[in-house]
N, C-alpha and C positions, 0 to 999 in steps of 0.2 A: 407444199413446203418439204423440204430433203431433211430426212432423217437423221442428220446429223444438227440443222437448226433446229427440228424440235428438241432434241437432247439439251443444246445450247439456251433454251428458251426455259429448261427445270434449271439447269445449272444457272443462270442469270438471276432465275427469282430466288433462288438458297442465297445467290452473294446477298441479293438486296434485304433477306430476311436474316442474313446474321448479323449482318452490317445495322441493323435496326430499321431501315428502308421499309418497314409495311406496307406503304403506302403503293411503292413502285412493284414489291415485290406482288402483291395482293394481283393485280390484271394478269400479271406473266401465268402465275399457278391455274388461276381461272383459263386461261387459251392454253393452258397447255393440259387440263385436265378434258378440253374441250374436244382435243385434238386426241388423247390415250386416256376416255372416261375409266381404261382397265389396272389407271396405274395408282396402287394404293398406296406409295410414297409421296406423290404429288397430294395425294387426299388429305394422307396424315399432316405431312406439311402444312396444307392450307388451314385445314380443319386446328390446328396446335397455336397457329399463329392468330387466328380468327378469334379465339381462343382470349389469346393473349391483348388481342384488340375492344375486349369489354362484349363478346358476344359470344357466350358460354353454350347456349343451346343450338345456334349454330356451327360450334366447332366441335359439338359432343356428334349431331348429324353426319359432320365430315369425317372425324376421326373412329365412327362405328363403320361409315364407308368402308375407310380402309380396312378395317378389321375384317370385314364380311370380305374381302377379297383374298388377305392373308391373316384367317385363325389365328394361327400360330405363332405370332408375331408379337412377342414378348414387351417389346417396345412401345409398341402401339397400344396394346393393353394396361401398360402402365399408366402411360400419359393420357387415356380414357380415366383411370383411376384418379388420374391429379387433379383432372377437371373435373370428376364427379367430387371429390373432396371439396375443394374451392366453391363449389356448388350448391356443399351444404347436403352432400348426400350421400354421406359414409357408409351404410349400407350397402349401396352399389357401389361405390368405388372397393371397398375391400375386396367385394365379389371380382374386380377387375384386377385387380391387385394377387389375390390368391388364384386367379386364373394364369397370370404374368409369371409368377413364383413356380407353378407347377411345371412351367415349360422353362423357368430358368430359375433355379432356386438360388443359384449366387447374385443376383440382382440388386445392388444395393439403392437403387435409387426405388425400384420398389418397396424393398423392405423400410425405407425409411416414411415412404405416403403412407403405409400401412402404420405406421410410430406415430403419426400427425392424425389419422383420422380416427388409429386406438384415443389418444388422446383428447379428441374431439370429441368422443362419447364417455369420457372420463372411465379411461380403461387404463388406469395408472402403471399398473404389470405388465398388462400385454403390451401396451406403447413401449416400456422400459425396453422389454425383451426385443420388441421392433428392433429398435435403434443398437441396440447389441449386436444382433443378427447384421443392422447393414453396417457398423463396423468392424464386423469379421471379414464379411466380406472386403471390404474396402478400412484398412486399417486409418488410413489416412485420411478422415472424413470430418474435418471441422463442424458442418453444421448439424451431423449427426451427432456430436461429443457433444456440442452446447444444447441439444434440445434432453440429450440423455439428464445432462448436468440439471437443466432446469427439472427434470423430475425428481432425482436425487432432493435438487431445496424441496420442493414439495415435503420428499418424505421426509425431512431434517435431518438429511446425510450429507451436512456442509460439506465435511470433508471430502468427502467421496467427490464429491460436486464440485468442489475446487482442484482436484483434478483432472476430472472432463475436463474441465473449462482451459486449465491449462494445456491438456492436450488439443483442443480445438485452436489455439493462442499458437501450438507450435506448426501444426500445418498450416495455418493463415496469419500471421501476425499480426497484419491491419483487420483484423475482426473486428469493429466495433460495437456488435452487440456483443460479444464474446466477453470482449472484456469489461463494458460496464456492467454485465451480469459475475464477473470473476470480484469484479469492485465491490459491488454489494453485499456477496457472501462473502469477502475477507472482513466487512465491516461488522457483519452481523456475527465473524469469531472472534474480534480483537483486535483483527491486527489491521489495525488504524489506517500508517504509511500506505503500507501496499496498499490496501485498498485505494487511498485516493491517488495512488502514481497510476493506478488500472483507471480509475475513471477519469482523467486527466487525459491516457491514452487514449482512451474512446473515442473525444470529441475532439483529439490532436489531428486523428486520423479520417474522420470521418465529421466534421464541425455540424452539417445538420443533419446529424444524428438526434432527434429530436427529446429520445428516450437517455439518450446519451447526457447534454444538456441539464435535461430535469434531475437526474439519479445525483451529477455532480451538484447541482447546486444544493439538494435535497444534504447531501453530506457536510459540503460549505457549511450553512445554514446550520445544521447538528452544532457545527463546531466555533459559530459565532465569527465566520467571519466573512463576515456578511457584504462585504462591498464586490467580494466576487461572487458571490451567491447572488444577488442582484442581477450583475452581468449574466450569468446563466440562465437565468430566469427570463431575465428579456429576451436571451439570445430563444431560449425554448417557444417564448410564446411570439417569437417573430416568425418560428414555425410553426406553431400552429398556435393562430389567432383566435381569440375567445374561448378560451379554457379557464372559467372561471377558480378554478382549484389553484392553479399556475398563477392568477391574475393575486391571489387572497395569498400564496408564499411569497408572493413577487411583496406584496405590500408589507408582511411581515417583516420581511429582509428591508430593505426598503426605513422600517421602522428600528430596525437594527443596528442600520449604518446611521442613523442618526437626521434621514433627512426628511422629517417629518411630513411639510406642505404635499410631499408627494406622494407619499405612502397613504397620507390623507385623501388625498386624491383619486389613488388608486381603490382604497378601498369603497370610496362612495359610488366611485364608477360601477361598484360591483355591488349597489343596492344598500351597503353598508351607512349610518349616519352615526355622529357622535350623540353619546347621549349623558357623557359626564367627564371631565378635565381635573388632575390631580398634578398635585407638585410634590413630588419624594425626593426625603433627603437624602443624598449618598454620600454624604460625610464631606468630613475639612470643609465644614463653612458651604459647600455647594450643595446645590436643587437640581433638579429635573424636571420639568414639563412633560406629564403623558396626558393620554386621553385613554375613555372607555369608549366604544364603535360597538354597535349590534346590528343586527340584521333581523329585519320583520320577517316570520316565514308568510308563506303562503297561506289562507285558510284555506281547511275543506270546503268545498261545495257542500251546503246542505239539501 
C-alpha cells in the first residue's frame, strides 16, 4: 500500500472516532497500527478510545504503548492519568498527572484530573487548589468553576460558590448540572426565585437531566406545590427506574396533590401498607380523609 493511503487510513479512523463511529473507526487504527506498530498516536488513539468503549485495562496497555514510544508526551500522560482515575486508581493516575505537569505545567486539563482524583481521596485543599491552578491556566473553564463551586458547598462558602457557579453559567450557559447545582445553593441562602428560575433552567435545557429533575421537584415539593412536583418525579424516575427513595417523594407528592388511590398505590408498590385511617377537621364545616402507611424493616439474620 503507498504511503499516502496508509496516512489516509489514520486520518479515516480520527473522522470515524470523533464523529462517535467506534465501531468503524476500531478496524482502521488496528490495520494501520499493523502496518507502523512505531506510531504512538495511532496507539494513543486506539488505546483512549478502547478506553472509552468500557475496556479500561486494555486502553491503559495501549495508551502506556504510546507512552514508551514518546516519554515526553504530556498529552499522553494525562489521559493515562484520566483512565487510571475512572479506574479507581488515584494513586497512579496522580503519579501520571505530576509526570504530565512537569513537562507542561500550564496544562489545564491536567491540572483539573489531579482536582478529581484529590478529591477522590478526599483531599478537599489540594483538589480546591487543583481546580484553581487549571483555571489559571485556562480562565474559561466551566466544569472546573462548577467542580471548584461544589467544594466551596462542601466548606459552607455559599457565597463563594455561587459565584463559581455563575462563572461556570457564563462560559456555557446550557450547563445543566451547573445550574441545578447554582439552584440548590441559592435555595439553601434564601433566595427562593432564583433558585427555582436556575432549576427550572436545568431541566429546560437538558430535560433528562436526571439530577436535574429530582433537585426541582425536591424544591416543588418544599414549597407545596405538588402537582408539578409529581410531574418531576415521574419525569426523574422514568430515568431512572426503581429508585425507591424517588418512588416514596413521588407518593408523597402524589398525597399532596390530593390524589390519594395512587399515592396509595405507590407507596404499597414500595413495600409500604396502611395500618390506620383518620378524618381531620380543616375547618368551615369540612373533613379530610388521610391514612397512616408504614413499612416493616427487614430483620436481622440471627
Amino acid at each position: 500500500m503507498a504511503e499516502s493511503s496508509i496516512d489516509q487510513l489514520l486520518e479515516t479512523a480520527k473522522e470515524h472516532h470523533k464523529a462517535g463511529r467506534r465501531a468503524e473507526a476500531e478496524p482502521l487504527y488496528r490495520r494501520y497500527l499493523a502496518m507502523k506498530p512505531g506510531s504512538a498516536e495511532a496507539a494513543h488513539l486506539l488505546g483512549y478510545m478502547t478506553f472509552e468503549m468500557g475496556k479500561g485495562e486494555a486502553g491503559l496497555e495501549l495508551i502506556r504503548r504510546a507512552i514508551a514510544l514518546e516519554p515526553d508526551n504530556a498529552q499522553y500522560l494525562c489521559n493515562l492519568g484520566a483512565v487510571q482515575a475512572h479506574l479507581m486508581r488515584h494513586e497512579e493516575a496522580l503519579e501520571s498527572l505530576r509526570k504530565a505537569l512537569a513537562i507542561r505545567p500550564d496544562f489545564p486539563e491536567a491540572w483539573f484530573n489531579v482536582g478529581t482524583s484529590q478529591f477522590a481521596r478526599q483531599k478537599i485543599p489540594e483538589s480546591m487548589e487543583a481546580f484553581r491552578k487549571a483555571i489559571a491556566c485556562r480562565p474559561n473553564y466551566p466544569d472546573a468553576y462548577n467542580n471548584l463551586a461544589n467544594l466551596l458547598v462542601i466548606e459552607g462558602r455559599l457565597e463563594e460558590a455561587i459565584a463559581a457557579y455563575q462563572q461556570a453559567l457564563i462560559g456555557r450557559p446550557d450547563f445543566a448540572v451547573a445550574a441545578s447545582n447554582l439552584g440548590n445553593t441559592l435555595r439553601k441562602v434564601g433566595r427562593l426565585e432564583e433558585a427555582i428560575s436556575w432549576l427550572r433552567k436545568s431541566v429546560a435545557v437538558e430535560p433528562e437531566y436526571r439530577d436535574g429533575c429530582k433537585n426541582l421537584a425536591f424544591f416543588l415539593r418544599e414549597r407545596g406545590q405538588w402537582t408539578e412536583a409529581v410531574a418531576m418525579y415521574r419525569r426523574a424516575l422514568y430515568l431512572h427506574n426503581g429508585d425507591t427513595e424517588l418512588e416514596a417523594l413521588l407518593a408523597d407528592s402524589l398525597r399532596g396533590a390530593g390524589e390519594l388511590d395512587e399515592a396509595i398505590a405507590t407507596y404499597q408498590r414500595n413495600g409500604f401498607v396502611i395500618t390506620d385511617s383518620v378524618v381531620m377537621d380543616i375547618g368551615g364545616g369540612f373533613v379530610m380523609d388521610d391514612f397512616v402507611m408504614a413499612k416493616e424493616l427487614a430483620k436481622a439474620s440471627e
